[in-house]
C-alpha positions in Angstrom: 33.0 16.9 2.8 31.0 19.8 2.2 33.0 19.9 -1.5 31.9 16.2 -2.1 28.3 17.3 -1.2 28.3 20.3 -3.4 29.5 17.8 -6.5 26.7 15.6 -5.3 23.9 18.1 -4.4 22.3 16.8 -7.9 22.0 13.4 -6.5 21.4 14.1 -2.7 17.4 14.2 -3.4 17.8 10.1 -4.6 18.5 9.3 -1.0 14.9 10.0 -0.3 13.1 7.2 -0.8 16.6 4.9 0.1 16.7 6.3 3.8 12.8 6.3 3.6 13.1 2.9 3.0 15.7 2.1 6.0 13.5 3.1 8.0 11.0 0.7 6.7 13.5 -2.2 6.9 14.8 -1.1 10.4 10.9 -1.9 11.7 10.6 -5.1 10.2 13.7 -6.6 11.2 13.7 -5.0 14.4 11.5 -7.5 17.5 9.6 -5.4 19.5 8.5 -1.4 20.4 11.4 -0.9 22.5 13.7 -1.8 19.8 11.5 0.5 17.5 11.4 2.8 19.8 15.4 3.2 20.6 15.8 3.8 17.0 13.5 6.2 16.3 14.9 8.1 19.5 17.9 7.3 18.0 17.5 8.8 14.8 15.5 11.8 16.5 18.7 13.1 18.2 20.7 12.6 15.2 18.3 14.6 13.2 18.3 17.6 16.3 22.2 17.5 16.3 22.5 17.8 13.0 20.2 20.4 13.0 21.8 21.9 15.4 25.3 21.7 14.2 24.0 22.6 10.6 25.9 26.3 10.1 24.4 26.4 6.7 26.3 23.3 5.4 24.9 20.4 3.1 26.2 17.8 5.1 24.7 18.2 8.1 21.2 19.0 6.7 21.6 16.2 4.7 22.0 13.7 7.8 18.8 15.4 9.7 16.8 15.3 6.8 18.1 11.4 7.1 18.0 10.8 10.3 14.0 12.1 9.8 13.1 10.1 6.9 14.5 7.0 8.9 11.8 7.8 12.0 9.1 9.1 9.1 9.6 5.1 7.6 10.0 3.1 10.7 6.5 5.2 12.0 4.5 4.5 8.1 5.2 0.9 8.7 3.9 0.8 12.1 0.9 2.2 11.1 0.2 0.5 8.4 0.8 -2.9 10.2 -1.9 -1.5 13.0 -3.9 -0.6 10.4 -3.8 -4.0 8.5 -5.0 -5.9 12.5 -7.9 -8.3 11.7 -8.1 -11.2 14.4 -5.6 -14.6 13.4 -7.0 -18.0 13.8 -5.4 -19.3 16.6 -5.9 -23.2 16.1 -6.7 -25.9 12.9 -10.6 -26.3 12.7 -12.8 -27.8 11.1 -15.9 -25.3 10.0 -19.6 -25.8 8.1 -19.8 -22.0 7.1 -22.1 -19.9 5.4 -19.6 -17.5 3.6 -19.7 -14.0 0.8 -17.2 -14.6 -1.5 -15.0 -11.6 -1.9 -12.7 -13.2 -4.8 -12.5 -15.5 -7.2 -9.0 -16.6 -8.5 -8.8 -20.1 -11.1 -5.0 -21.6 -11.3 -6.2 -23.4 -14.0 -2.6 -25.0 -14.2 -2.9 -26.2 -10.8 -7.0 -27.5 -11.3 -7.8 -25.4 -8.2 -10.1 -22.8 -7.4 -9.0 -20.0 -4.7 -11.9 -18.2 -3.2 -11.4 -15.2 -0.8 -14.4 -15.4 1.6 -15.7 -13.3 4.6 -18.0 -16.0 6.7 -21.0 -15.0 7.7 -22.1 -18.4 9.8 -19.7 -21.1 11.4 -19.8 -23.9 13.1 -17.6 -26.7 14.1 -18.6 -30.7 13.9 -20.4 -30.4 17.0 -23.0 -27.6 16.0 -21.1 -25.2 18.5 -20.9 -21.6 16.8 -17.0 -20.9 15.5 -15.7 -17.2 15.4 -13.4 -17.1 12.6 -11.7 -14.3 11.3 -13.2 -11.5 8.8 -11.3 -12.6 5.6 -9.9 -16.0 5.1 -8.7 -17.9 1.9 -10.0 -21.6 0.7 -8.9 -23.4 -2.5 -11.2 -26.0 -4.2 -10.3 -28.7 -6.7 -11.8 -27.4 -9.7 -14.4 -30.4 -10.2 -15.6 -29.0 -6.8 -16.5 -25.8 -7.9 -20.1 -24.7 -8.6 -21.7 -23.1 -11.5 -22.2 -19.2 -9.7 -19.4 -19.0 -7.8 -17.9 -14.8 -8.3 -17.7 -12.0 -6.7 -20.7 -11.2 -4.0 -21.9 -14.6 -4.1 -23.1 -16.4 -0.9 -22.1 -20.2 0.1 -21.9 -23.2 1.9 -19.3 -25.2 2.5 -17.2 -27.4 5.0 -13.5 -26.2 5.2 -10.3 -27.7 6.8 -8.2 -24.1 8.3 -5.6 -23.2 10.3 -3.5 -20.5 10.8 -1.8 -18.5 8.1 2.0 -20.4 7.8 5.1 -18.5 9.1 8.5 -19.6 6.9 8.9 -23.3 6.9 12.3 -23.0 8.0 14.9 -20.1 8.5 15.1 -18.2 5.1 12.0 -19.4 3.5 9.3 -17.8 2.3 6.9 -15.6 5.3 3.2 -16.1 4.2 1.8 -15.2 7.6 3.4 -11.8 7.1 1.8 -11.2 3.3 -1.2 -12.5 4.7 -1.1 -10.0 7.3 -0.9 -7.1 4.8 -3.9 -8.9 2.8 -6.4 -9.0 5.8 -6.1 -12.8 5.7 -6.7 -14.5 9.1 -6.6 -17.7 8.4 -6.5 -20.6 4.8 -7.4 -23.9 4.2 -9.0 -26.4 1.9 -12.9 -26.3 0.8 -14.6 -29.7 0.2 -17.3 -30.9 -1.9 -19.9 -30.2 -1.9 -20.5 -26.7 -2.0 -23.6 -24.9 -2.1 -24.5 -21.9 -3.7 -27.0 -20.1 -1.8 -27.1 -16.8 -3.6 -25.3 -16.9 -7.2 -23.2 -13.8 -8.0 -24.6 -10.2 -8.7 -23.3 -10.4 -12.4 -20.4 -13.3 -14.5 -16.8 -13.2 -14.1 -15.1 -10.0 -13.6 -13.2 -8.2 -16.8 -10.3 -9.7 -15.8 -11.3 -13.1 -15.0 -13.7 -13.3 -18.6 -10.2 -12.2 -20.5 -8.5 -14.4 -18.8 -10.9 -17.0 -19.7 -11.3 -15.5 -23.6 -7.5 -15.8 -24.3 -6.9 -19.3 -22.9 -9.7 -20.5 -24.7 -8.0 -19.4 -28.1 -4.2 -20.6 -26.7 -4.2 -23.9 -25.5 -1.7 -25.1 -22.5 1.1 -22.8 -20.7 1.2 -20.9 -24.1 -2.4 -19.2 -23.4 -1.4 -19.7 -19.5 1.5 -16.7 -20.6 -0.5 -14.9 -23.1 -3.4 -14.5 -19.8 -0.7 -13.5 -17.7 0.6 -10.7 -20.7 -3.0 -9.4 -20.7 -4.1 -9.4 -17.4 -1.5 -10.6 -15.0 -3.1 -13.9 -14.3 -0.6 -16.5 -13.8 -2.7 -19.4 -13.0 -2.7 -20.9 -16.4 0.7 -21.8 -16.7 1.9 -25.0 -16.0 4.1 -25.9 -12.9 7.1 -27.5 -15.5 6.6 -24.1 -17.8 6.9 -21.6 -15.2 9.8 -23.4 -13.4 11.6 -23.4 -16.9 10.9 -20.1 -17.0 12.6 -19.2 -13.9 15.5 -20.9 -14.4 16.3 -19.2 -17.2 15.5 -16.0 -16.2 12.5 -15.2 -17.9 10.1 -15.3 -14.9 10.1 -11.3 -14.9 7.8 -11.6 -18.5 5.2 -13.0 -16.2 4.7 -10.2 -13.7 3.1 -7.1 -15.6 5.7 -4.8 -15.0 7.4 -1.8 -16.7 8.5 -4.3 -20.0 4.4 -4.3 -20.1 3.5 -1.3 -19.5 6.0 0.0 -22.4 5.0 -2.0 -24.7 1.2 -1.0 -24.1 2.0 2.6 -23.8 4.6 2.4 -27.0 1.8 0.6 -28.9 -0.8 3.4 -28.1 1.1 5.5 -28.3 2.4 5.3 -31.9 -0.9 4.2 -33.3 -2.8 7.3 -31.8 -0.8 9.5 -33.5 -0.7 8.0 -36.9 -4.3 7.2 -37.3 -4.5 10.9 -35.9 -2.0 12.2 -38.7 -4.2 11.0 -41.0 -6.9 14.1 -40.3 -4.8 17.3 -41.4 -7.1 19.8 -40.0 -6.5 18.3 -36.7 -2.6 17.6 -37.6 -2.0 21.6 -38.2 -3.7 22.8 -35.1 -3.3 20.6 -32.2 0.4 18.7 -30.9 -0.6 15.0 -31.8 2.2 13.9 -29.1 0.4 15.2 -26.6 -2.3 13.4 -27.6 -0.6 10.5 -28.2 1.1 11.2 -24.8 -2.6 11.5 -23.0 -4.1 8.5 -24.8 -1.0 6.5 -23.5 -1.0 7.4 -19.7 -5.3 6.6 -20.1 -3.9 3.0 -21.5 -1.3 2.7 -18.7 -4.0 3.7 -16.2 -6.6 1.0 -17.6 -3.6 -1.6 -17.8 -2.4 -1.0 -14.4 -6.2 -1.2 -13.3 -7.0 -4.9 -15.3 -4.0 -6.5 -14.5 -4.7 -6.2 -10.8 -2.5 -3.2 -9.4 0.0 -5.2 -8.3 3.3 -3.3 -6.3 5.5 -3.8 -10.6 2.6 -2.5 -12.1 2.1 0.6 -10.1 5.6 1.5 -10.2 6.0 1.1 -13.5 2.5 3.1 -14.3 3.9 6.0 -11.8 6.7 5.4 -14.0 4.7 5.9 -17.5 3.0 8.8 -15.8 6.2 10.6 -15.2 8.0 9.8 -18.3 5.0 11.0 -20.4 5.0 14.3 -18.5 8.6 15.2 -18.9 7.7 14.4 -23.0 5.4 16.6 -22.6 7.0 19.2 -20.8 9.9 18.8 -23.4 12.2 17.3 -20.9 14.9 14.6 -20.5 12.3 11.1 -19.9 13.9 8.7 -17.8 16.2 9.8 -15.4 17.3 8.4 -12.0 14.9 11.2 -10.3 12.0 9.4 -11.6 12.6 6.0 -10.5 13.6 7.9 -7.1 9.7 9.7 -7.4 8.2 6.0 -7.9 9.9 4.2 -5.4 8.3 6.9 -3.1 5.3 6.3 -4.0 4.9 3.1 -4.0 6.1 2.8 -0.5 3.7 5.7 1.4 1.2 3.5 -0.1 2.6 0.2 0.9 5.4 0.4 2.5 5.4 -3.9 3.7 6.4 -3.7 -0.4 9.7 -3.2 0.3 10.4 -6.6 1.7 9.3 -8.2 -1.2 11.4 -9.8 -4.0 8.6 -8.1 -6.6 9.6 -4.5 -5.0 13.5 -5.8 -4.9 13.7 -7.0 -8.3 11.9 -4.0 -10.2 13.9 -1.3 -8.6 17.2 -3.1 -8.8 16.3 -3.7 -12.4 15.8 0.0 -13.3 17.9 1.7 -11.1 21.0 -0.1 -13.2 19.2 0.5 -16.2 19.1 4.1 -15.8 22.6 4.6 -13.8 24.3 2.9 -17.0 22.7 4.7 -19.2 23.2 8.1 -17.5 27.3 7.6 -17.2 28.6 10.3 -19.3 31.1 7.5 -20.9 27.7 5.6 -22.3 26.1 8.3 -23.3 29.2 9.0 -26.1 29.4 5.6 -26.8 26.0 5.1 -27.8 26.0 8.9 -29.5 25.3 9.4 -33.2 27.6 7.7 -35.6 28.4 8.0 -39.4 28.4 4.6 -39.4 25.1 3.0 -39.7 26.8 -0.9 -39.3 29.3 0.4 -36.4 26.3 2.3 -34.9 24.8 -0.6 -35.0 27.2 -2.8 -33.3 27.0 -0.3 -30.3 23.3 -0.8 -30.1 23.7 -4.7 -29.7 27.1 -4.2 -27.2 24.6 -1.8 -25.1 21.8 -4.1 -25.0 24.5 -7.0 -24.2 26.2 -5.0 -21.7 22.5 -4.0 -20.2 21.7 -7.3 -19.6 24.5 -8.4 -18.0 24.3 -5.0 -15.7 20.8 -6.0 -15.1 21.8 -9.6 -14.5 24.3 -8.6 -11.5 22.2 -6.1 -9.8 19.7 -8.5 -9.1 21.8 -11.7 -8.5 22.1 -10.4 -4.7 18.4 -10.7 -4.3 17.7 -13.7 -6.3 20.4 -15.2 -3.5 18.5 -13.8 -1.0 15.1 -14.5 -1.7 15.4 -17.9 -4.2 18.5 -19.1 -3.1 19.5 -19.3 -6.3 21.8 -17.7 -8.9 21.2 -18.0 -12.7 23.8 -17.6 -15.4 22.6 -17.2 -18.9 19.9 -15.5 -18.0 20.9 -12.3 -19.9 21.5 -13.8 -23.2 18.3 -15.5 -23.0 17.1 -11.6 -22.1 18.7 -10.2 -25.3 16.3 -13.2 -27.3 13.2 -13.0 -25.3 12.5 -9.7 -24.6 12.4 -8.4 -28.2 10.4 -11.0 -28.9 8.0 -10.5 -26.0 7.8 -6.8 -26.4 7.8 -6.5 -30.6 5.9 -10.2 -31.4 3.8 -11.2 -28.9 2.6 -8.3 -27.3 1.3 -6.5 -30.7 -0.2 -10.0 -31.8 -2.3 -9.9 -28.7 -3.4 -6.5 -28.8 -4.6 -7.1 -32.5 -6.2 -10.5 -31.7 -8.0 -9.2 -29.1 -9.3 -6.0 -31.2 -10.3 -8.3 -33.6 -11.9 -10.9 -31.9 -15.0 -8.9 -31.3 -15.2 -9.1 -35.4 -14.5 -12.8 -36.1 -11.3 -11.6 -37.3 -9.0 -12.7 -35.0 -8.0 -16.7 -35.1 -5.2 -15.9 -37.2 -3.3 -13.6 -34.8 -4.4 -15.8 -32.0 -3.1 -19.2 -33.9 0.2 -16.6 -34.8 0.3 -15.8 -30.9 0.6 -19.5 -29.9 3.4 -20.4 -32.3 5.5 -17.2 -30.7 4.7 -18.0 -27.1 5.5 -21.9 -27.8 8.8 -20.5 -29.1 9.4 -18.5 -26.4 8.8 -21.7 -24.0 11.2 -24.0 -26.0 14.2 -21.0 -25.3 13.1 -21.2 -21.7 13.7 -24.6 -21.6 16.5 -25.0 -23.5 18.7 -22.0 -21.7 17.0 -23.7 -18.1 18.1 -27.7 -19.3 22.1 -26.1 -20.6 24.4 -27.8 -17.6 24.7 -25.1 -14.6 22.0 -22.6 -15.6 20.9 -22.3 -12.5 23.4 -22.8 -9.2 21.5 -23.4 -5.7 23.1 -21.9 -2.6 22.2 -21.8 1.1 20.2 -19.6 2.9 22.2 -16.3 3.0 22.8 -14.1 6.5 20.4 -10.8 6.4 23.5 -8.6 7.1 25.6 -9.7 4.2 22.5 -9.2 1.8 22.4 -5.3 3.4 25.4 -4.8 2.7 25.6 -6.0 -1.3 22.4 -3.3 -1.2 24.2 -0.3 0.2 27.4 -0.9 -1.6 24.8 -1.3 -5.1 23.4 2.2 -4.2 26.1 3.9 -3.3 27.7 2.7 -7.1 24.3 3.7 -8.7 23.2 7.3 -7.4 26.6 9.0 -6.8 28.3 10.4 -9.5 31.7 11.6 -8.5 35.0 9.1 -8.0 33.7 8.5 -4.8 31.0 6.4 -5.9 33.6 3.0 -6.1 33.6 3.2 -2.3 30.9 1.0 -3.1 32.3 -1.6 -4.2 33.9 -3.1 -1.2 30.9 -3.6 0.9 29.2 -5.2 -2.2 32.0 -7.4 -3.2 32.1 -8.7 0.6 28.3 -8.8 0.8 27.9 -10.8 -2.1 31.0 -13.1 -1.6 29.6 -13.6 1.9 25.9 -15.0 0.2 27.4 -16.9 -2.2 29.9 -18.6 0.1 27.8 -19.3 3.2 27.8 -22.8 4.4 24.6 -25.0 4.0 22.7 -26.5 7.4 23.2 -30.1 8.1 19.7 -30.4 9.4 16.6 -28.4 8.6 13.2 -29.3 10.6 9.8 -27.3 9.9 7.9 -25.8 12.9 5.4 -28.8 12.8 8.0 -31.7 13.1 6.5 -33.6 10.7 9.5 -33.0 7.8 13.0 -32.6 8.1 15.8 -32.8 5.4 19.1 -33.9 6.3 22.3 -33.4 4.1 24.0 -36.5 2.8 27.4 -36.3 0.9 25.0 -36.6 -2.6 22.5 -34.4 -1.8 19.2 -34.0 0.6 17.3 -36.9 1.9 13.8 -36.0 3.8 12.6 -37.7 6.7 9.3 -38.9 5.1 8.5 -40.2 1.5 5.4 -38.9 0.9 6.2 -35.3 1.2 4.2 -33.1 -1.2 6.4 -31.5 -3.8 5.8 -27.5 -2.7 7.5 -29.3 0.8 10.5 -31.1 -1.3 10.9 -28.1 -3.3 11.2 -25.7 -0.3 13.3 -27.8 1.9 15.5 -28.3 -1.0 15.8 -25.0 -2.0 16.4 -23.8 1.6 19.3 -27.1 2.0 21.5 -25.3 -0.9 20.6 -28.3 -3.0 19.4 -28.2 -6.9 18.4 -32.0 -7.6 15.5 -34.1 -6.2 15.8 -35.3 -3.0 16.1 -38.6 -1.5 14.2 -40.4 0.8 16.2 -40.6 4.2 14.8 -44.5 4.3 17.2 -45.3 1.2 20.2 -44.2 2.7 23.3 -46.2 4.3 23.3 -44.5 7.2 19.6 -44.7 8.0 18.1 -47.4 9.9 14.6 -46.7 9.4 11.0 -48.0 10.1 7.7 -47.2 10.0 7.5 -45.0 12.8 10.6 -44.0 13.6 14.4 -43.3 11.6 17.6 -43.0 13.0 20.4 -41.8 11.1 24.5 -40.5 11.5 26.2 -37.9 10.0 29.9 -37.2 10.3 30.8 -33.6 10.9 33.6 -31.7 12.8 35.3 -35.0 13.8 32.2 -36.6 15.5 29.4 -38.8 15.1 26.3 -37.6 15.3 23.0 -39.5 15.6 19.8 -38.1 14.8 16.7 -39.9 15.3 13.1 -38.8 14.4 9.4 -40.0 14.4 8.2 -40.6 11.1 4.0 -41.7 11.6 1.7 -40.5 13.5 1.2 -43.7 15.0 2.4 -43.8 19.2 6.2 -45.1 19.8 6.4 -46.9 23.0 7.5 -44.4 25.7 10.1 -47.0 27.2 12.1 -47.3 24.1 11.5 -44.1 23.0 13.0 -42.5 26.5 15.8 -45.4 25.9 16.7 -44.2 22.0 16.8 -40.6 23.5 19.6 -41.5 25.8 21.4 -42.8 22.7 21.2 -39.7 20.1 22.7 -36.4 19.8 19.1 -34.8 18.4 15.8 -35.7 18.5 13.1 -34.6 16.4 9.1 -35.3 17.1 6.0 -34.1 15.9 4.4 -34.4 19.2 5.0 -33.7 23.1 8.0 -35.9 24.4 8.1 -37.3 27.8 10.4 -35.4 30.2 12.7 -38.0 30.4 13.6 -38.5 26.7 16.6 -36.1 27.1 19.1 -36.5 23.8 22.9 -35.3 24.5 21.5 -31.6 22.6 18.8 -30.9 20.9 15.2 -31.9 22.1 13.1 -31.0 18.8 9.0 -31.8 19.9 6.2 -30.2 19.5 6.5 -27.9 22.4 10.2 -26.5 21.5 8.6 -25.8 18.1 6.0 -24.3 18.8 8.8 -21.6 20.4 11.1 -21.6 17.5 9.4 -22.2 14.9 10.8 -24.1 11.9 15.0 -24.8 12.5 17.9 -24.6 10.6 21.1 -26.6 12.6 24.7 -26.0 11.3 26.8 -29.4 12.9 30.2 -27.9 12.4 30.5 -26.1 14.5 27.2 -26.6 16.2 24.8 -23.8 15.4 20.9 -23.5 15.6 18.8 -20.7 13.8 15.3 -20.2 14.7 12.6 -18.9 12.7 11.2 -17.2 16.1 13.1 -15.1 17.6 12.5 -14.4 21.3 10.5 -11.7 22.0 9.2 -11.0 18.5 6.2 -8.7 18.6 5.3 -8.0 15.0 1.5 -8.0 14.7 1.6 -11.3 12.4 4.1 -13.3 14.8 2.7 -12.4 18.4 -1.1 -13.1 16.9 -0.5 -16.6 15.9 
């Protein structure tokens, strides 16, 4: 072993921010202080042992410096959730408030207006004074939306809010967590009309007049893309547009990120240095790459800064940093070390990044950039060649065989996060990102130079044209016949696995590195063959999708289509869903639906309220006697008692949203018991 670690030692310090980072995970997904507490003991004696038992190896300094980072990550978390604590709202309300409004976002695509406020008055429809918490978020419909409205400005409006939403079933999405991390205590709907009390201090920030600018010259999802090139700002695209863009694999264009902050630094770059070429007193006496190099990090820096600082963007501007001071220093640019030195970074700053897909996605993406690219038997492939055609050919295999690298490093996370697995997303890559990075990106900068001047319609009419172009490739790969495969909720521990076996293949360099592949191949066989529920119910009782033998079919019609989408997504199901009314099986009213499925060698009936209109108790307590499950969005009486599963409003409001496997019979909660993260025990 010590043999193995001396062939390693070059690669030992990549572990960093990996068992940095376990420690991270190990608090999240961990319930309470005494789990959190066990570990970190845990880890503590195996730090001291190996200490101890140390002798002047590798190895066993190498496990306590481990073991260390592990208590070091699950402790940063900790404090940074304690830090984040700002009081939840406990209940819906409905609030007249007098409110400073700490942010202004427009999702122009969506006609809304989110506002980030911090009330200042409250009351509730009775005149009796409402403590809400410090921050909270309310969307308008953009008709609703005062002249004034920006950043300091003061308010009045009435607001429907509630609590920030927990996952709508197992798997999905956590909002009350993010929301957490954002100081958000609460969301809801603003309605008209709104007041402006005290207008704000001074017009739309840089970002948001930009954003505003560039739209204004690019019409539709087109200008929506270009915003979101420039400053990050994806409210502009439309829903159809950005759906087509994920299905094809072109959502990562959208999030500023380290294609971005290439392209801006590149740009600089180059044209610092050849306007500055064109002085030769200057050109003889000072090192114009280091001026280039200087002027580049100042426009990664000012990027970074407009387009929001989100957790892509900082990496890749760490990233930037670093790569422009190993140019400088005359040193090899991107190497593993570096993306090892960001990944730090970004997550002593924010460590709650880590759970992200953002976080997930942008590291997975470079990490297998890099690792390829670093194997000695790439590097002589893609070495110098007398051939400029053949040399050529290599260039377009490596940017192929990239892709499709890139492409199965993040297919585990895309499963784990989307439920979803693309596959032509790297040839669409290979079209669009050229395109993005060489066309659009470099029309933009000059139409927005030359704006100023009068100068710039062309560009911006030349911009349009290439975004539309890049739009029709989006939908054309998303529309070819299994672009995109939907799969079922995959198990946590499966998902881990595919991650350690990925890292193990990426940062070790001897033979021993294919160890990995086992625990990835398993992990990822696992996530793509795990079964789909039978039955999903949301923590309110008001939706629940059940799976037919063509598809998903949802308790009630009217569901809004973020609900359809998610309970879709989180049923292993790619087309639209049914209504549960329409079904054979069903026998449904208005009030109440009672349907059979056929699983394991059984009937089983299911039967659920579907109005908020009362059910008379007498036959509702004699239906109960008759079904397997019953699902209700309000208290039941104590003698409705199915033959397993009593789904009301009090069970619910212990588990949370369900997931329910019929064969054989399994139930997964969103709650589990005893959970005492900040964001679970305050709601």
């Amino acid at each position: 072993m010590e043999q193995w670690a001396e062939a390693e030692r070059n690669q030992v310090a990549l572990w960093t921010p990996v068992m940095l980072g376990s420690g991270i995970a190990a608090w999240f997904m961990l319930p309470d202080p005494r789990a959190w507490g066990a570990v970190m003991l845990a880890a503590g004696a195996v730090g001291l042992a190996a200490a101890t038992l140390a002798d002047g190896g590798r190895v066993m300094r190498s496990i306590g410096v481990a073991a260390l980072l592990v208590v070091a990550g699950m402790l940063l978390a900790w404090a940074r959730a304690e830090s984040m604590r700002a009081r939840i709202l406990s209940r819906p309300v409905m609030a007249d408030m007098v409110a400073t409004v700490d942010a202004e976002e427009q999702l122009a695509a969506r006609q809304i207006v989110r506002l980030t406020l911090r009330p200042v008055v409250a009351r509730d429809g009775r005149g009796r004074s409402l403590s809400l918490p410090p921050r909270i978020r309310v969307s308008l419909a953009q008709e609703d939306a005062p002249a004034g409205l920006g950043r300091r400005a003061r308010i009045r409006l009435r607001a429907r809010m509630m609590p920030p939403a927990g996952p709508v079933a197992p798997g999905g999405y956590d909002f009350a967590r993010a929301a957490w991390f954002q100081g958000i205590g609460a969301t809801g709907r603003g309605f008209s009309p709104v007041q402006v009390l005290h207008p704000a201090d001074q017009g739309p920030g840089l970002r948001e007049s930009l954003s505003r600018r560039i739209m204004s010259h690019v019409p539709g999802s087109a200008g929506g893309i270009a915003a979101a090139l420039a400053t990050g700002d994806v409210g502009g695209i439309g829903q159809s547009d950005a759906e087509a863009m994920r299905r094809a694999g072109l959502a990562h264009l959208l999030s500023v990120s380290g294609l971005h902050i290439s392209a801006v630094v590149g740009i600089v770059m180059v044209l610092t240095i050849r306007l500055l070429a064109l002085w030769p007193w200057l050109a003889l006496r000072v090192r114009l790459p280091l001026l280039g190099a200087a002027t580049g990090a100042v426009a990664a820096i000012g990027y970074t800064w407009l387009t929001g600082a989100e957790v892509p963007t900082i990496r890749s501007c760490v990233a930037a940093m670093l790569v422009l001071t190993a140019l400088a220093m005359g040193r090899e640019a991107m190497t593993l070390r570096l993306v090892s030195a960001g990944a730090l970074i970004v997550l002593i700053l924010r460590p709650e990044a880590l759970m992200g897909a953002s976080f997930q996605l942008s590291f997975a993406a470079i990490t297998a950039i890099v690792a390829l690219h670093e194997h000695h038997a790439i590097r002589r492939w893609l070495g110098p060649h007398p051939d400029w055609r053949r040399a050529g050919l290599r260039q377009l295999a490596a940017l192929l065989l990239t892709g499709l690298v890139v492409e199965a490093a993040l297919m585990p996370i895309a499963v784990y996060h989307f439920h979803k697995a693309g596959l032509y997303g790297a040839l669409a890559n290979i079209l669009a990102i050229p395109w993005t990075t060489f066309v659009a990106m470099p029309l933009e900068m000059i139409a927005l130079l030359l704006d100023p001047l009068g100068l710039g319609e062309p560009f911006w009419w030349l911009l349009g044209h290439a975004l539309q172009l890049l739009l029709r490739l989006a939908h054309a790969v998303s529309a070819i016949p299994g672009s995109v495969i939907a799969l079922s909720v995959a198990p946590g521990w499966a998902f881990g696995l595919a991650v350690v076996g990925g890292l193990w293949i990426a940062l070790l360099r001897t033979r021993w590195r294919w160890l990995g592949i086992p625990p990835l191949a398993v992990g990822v066989l696992v996530m793509v063959a795990a079964p789909a529920p039978d039955l999903i119910v949301t923590g309110d009782g008001r939706h629940a999708a059940i799976a037919t033998g063509q598809g998903v079919a949802l308790l009630r019609d009217r569901a809004g289509d973020y609900m359809r989408t998610t309970l879709s997504e989180l049923s292993g199901a790619d087309a639209e869903p049914v209504a549960l009314a329409e079904q054979p099986a069903a026998h449904c009213g208005q009030d109440m639906c009672v349907t059979a499925l056929r699983r394991g060698g059984r009937r089983w009936r299911i039967a659920a309220t579907r109005s908020g209109y009362p059910v008379p108790w007498t036959d509702l307590i004699a239906l109960c006697r008759q079904v397997d499950i019953v699902i209700a969005d309000r208290r039941l009486p104590d003698a409705c008692q199915p033959h397993w599963l009593k789904l009301d409003s009090p069970a619910l409001r212990r588990t949370g949203g369900v997931s329910i496997r019929l064969d054989p019979p399994t139930v997964r909660t969103v709650r589990q018991p005893g959970d005492r993260h900040p964001w679970s025990s305050a709601s």
